[in-house]
TITI-69139 format. One record per residue: x, y, z of N, C-alpha, C in turn; residue in one letter. Coordinates in pm, whole numbers, plus 50000, padded with zeros to 5 digits. Layout:
<recs>
XYZXYZXYZA;...
</recs>
This chain:
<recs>
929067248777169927627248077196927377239577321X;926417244077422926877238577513925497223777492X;925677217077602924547202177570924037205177695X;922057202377681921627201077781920477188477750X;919997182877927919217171677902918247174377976X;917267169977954916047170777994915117161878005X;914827156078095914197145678174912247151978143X;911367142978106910157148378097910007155377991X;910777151877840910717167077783909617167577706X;908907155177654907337158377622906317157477676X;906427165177830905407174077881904967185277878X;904357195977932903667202277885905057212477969X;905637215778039906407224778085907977218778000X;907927206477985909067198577936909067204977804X;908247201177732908897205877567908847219577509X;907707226477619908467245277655909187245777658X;910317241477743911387244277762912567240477659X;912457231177567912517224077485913177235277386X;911837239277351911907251277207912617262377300X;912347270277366912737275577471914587276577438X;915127262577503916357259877492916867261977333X;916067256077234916547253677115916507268877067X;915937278077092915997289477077917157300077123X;917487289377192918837301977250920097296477198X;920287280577093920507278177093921787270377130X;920887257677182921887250577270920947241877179X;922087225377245922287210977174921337205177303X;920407199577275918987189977399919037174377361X;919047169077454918927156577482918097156577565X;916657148777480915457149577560914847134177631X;915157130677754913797120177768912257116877826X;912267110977819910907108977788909537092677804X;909217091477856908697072477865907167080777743X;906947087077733905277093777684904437088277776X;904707084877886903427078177973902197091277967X;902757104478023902247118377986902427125377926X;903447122377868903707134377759903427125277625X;903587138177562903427139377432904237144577255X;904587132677198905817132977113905437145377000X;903607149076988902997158776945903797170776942X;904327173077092904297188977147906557185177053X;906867177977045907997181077010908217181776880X;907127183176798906797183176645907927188076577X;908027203976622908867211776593910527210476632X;910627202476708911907205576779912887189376695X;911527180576692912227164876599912717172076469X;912757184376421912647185576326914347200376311X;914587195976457915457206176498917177192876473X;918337194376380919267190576415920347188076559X;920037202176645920427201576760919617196376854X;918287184576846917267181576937917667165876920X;917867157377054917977142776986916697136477145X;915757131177071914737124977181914857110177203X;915157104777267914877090677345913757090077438X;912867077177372912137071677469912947061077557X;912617064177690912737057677764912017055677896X;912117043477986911607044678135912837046778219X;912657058578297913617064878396913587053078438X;913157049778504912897042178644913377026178627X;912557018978490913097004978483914497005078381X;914807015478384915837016678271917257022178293X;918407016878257919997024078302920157036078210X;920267049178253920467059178160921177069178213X;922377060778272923907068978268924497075878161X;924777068478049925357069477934924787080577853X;923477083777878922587093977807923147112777859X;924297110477988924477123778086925917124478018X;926687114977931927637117677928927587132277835X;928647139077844929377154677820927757164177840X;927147163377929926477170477903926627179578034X;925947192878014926807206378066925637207678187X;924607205278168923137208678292922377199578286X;921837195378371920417187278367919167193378413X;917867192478352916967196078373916057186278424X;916207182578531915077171478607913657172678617X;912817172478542911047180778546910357163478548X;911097150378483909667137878485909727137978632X;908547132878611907777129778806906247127278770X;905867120878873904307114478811903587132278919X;902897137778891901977149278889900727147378996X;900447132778948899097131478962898387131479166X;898337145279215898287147579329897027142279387X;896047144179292894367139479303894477121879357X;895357119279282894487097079335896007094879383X;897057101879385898117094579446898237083979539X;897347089079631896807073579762896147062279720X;895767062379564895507053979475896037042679415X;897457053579381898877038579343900377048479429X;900307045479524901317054979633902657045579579X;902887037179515904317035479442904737044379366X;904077047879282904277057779181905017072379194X;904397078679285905267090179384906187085979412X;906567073579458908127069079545909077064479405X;908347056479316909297053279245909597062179101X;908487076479061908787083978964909397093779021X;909117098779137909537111979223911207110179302X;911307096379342912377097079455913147091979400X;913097079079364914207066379306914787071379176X;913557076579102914087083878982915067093578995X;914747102179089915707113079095916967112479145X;916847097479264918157092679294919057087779166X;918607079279061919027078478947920107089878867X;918917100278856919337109878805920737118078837X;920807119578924921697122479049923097109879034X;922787099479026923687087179005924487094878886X;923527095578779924527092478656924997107978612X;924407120978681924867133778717926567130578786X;926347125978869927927119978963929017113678906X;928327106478816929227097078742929877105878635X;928877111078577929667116778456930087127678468X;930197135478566930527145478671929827160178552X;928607159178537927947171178534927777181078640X;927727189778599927647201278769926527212378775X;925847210078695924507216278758923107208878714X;922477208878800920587205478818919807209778834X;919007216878686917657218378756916537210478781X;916037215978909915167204678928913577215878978X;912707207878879910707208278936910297206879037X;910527216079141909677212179284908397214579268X;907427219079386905947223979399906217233579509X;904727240179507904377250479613903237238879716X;903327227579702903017218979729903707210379881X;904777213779868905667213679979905367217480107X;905047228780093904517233880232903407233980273X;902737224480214901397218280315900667226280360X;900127225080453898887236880503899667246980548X;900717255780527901507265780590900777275380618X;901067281780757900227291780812900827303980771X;901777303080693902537314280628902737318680459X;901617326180493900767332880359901187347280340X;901917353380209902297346080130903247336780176X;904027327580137904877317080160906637321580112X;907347317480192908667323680129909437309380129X;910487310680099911447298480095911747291980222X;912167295980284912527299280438911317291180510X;910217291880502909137288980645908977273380633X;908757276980772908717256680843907677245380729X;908537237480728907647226780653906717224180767X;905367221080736904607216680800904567200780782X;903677194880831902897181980843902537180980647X;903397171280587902747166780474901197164580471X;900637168580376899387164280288899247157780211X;900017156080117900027148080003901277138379972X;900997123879910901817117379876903147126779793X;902847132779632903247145179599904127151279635X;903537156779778904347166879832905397162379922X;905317151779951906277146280063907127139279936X;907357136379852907667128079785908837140379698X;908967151379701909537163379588910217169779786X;909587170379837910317171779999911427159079940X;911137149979965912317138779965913447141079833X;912987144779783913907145579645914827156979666X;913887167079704914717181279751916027177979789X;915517170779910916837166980029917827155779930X;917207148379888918657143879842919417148979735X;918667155479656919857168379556920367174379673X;920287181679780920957190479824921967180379935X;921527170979959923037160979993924057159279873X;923437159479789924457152079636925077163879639X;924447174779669925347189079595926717190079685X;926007190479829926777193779943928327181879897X;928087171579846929207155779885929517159579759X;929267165079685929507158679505930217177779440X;930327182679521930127195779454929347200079314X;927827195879342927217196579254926417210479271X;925877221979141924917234579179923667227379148X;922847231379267921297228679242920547238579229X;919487238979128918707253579183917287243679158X;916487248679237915357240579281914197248979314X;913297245079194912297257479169911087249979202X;910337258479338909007254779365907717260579320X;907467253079227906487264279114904967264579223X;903837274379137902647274079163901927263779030X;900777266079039900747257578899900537264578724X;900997258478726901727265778569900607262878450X;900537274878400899177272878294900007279378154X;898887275178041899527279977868899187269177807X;900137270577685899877261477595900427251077627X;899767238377596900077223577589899557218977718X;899357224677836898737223477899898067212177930X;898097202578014897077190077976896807179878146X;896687189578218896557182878371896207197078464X;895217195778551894847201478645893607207478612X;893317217178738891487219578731890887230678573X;891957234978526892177242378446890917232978312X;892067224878334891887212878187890667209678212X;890527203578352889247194378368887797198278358X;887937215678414886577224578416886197225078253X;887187229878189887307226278008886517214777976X;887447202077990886607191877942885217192177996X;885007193178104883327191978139882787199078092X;882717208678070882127221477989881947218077808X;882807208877768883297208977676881737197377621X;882117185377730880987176477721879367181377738X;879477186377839877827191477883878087211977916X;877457219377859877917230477835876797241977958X;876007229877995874857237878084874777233478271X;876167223278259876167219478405877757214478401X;877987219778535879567215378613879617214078738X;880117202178759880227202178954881857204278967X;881977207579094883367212679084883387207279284X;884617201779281885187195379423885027212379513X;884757207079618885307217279719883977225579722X;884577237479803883337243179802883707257979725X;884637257779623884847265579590885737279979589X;886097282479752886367290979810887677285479811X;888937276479767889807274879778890647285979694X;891997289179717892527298279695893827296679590X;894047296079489895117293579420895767301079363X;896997303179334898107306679259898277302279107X;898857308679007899067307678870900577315678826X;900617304878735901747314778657901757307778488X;902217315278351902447309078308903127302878247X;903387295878165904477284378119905537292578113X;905897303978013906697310877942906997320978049X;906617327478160906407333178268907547322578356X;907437315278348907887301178430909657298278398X;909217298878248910697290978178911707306678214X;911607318078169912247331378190912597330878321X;911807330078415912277329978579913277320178585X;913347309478520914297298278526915827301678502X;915437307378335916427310578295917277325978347X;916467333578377917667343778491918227339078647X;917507330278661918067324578803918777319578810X;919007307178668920247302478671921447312278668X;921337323378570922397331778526922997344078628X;921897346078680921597354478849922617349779019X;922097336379044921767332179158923327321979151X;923977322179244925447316479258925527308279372X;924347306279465924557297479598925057281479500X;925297273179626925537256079584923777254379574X;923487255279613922157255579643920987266679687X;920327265079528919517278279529918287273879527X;917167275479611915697273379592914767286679579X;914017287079514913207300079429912257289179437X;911347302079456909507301679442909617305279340X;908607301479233908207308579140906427309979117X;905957320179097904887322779105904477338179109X;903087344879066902497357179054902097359879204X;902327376579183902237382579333900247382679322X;899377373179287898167377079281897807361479326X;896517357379342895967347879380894077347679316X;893537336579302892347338679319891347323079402X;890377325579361889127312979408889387302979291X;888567289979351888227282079270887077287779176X;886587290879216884577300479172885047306879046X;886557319079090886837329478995887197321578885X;887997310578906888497301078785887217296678698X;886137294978744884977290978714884097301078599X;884097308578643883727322778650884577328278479X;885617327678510886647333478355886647322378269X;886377310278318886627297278186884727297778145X;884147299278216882637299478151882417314778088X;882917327678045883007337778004883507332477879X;884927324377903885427327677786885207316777688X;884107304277746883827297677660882167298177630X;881797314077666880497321477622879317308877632X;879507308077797878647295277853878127303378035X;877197301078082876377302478136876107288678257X;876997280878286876327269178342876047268478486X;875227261578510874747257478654875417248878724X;876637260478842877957255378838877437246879024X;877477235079038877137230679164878607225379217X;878597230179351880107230579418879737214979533X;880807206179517879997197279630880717197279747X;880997207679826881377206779964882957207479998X;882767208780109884287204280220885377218980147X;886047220380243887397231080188888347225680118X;888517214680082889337208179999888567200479884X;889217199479767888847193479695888967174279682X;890277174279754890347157879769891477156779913X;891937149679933892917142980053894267151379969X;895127158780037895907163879992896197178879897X;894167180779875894397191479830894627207979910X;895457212479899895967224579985894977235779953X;894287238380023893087248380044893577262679989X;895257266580025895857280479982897207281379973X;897457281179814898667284379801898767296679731X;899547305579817900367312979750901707317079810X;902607320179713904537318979762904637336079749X;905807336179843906167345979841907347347379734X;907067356979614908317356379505909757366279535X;909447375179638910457384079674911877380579590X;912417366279627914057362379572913887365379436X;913047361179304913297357179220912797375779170X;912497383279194911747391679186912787403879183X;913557399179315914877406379332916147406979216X;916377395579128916847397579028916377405078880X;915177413678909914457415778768913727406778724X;913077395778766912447386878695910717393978692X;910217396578653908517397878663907817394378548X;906257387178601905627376878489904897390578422X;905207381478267904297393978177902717391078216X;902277376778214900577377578222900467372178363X;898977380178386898847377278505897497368378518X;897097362878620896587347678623894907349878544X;894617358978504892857356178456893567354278286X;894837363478228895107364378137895557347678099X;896267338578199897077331878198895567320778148X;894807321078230893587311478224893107308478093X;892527324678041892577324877933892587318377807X;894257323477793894867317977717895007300077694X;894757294277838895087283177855893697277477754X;892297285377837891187276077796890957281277618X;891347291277603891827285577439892567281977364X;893687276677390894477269277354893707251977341X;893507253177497892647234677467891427236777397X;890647246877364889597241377283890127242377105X;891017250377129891677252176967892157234276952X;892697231577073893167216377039892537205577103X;891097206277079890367197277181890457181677176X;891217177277106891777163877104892467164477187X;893147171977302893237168477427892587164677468X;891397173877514890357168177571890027158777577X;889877149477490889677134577438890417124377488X;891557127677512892777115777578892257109777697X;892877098777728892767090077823893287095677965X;894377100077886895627104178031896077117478032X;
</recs>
């Protein structure tokens, strides 16, 4: 049976993957600080013999010993939070970079040989190259975020190059479904949730985004690994479709049979760093047979009932 670990695993893409894994069965070693995640979403899996969870802090904490015999690593903790990053700009450097240098440490040491690792479509900054492929010029960073998963990139793919380590390094869009619990998805929810006849929404609306979802997400993962043979493999992952901020607006007030007086407050961005248009070009991953079953109004959906089925999300702090 083979052992895998997983960094972040009670997050919302983390403990997907989780059941996910335990389903195909394999042996998980999950960590975890719960700063964001949630020991909730692993209900099922604590309850799994082949699942063993440690809390821990990546970052203030030695967790070599946790990589020993284990066959893959799944690198997904990283602080998310793209909106206030210029807020506490340590946080990006020391959950995103140092961590992953860590990770990478005790990958070396115990001579594991493959990594997956959570990038973004975030990376490529204002790219004038729409759709986006793997390949096109990094632009001028935008976001703490994004420069910060740029940096990480590069040093997995030094470790791989010196260490004969396989990387495959997946730059998602943003990922929607169940457990769900961060981004505009969530937030239009909660406001709606609070006041059902008014929403302001950043930007002016007209921004352009990408979707995919969770389970859409984890499948692309899992044939790429089994697919894709470079030392170093980077895949987009994401739907060949796109929409507005408005349209997002638009399907979460339908489907929560609400009507509100949606006021947009300006500018093409929603904050410092927010990327006005992402969408990737999926061609690579696409090329192996991979294609998402739902597509992004379905994906929404699903998402905004899932959180009102569990609106004690809503409620959280973090």
């Amino acid at each position: 049976m083979k052992t895998y670990l997983i960094t972040g695993c009670a997050g919302f893409i983390g403990s997907n993957l989780v059941d996910f894994l335990l389903n195909k069965k394999c042996k998980i070693i999950g960590l975890d600080n719960l700063s964001t995640g949630n020991k909730f979403f692993l209900k099922k899996a604590l309850k799994n013999k082949n699942f063993k969870f440690i809390k821990i802090d990546l970052f203030k904490n030695n967790i070599e010993k946790y990589f020993k015999n284990v066959d893959r690593v799944y690198h997904l903790a990283a602080n998310a939070d793209v909106r206030f990053g210029l807020n506490h700009r340590k946080k990006d450097i020391n959950q995103n970079i140092i961590v992953t240098y860590k990770v990478l440490e005790s990958i070396k040491k115990n001579k594991v040989k493959k990594i997956i690792f959570s990038s973004t479509g975030s990376v490529y900054g204002e790219t004038k190259q729409i759709p986006t492929s793997e390949i096109a010029n990094f632009p001028i960073q935008t976001s703490l975020y994004g420069a910060s998963k740029v940096s990480a990139e590069a040093i997995i793919s030094a470790y791989c190059e010196a260490y004969n380590i396989k990387s495959y390094i997946f730059r998602f869009v943003s990922i929607l479904g169940e457990r769900y619990t961060h981004g505009h998805v969530f937030d239009f929810v909660k406001k709606l949730k609070t006041n059902k006849n008014f929403l302001k929404v950043l930007g002016d609306g007209n921004q352009k985004k990408s979707y995919l979802h969770v389970s859409d997400c984890l499948k692309a993962i899992d044939k790429a690994i089994t697919n894709c043979n470079q030392k170093i493999n980077i895949i987009n992952l994401g739907t060949q479709e796109y929409l507005k901020v408005k349209d997002s607006v638009s399907i979460i007030s339908k489907c929560l049979k609400l009507k509100p007086k949606v006021i947009y407050l300006g500018g093409k961005r929603g904050w410092i760093g927010d990327n006005s248009f992402i969408y990737l070009d999926t061609k690579k991953i696409r090329s192996i047979g991979w294609k998402p079953k739902f597509n992004i109004t379905e994906s929404i959906k699903i998402t905004t009932n899932y959180l009102m089925k569990n609106s004690w999300l809503l409620d959280r702090k973090n």
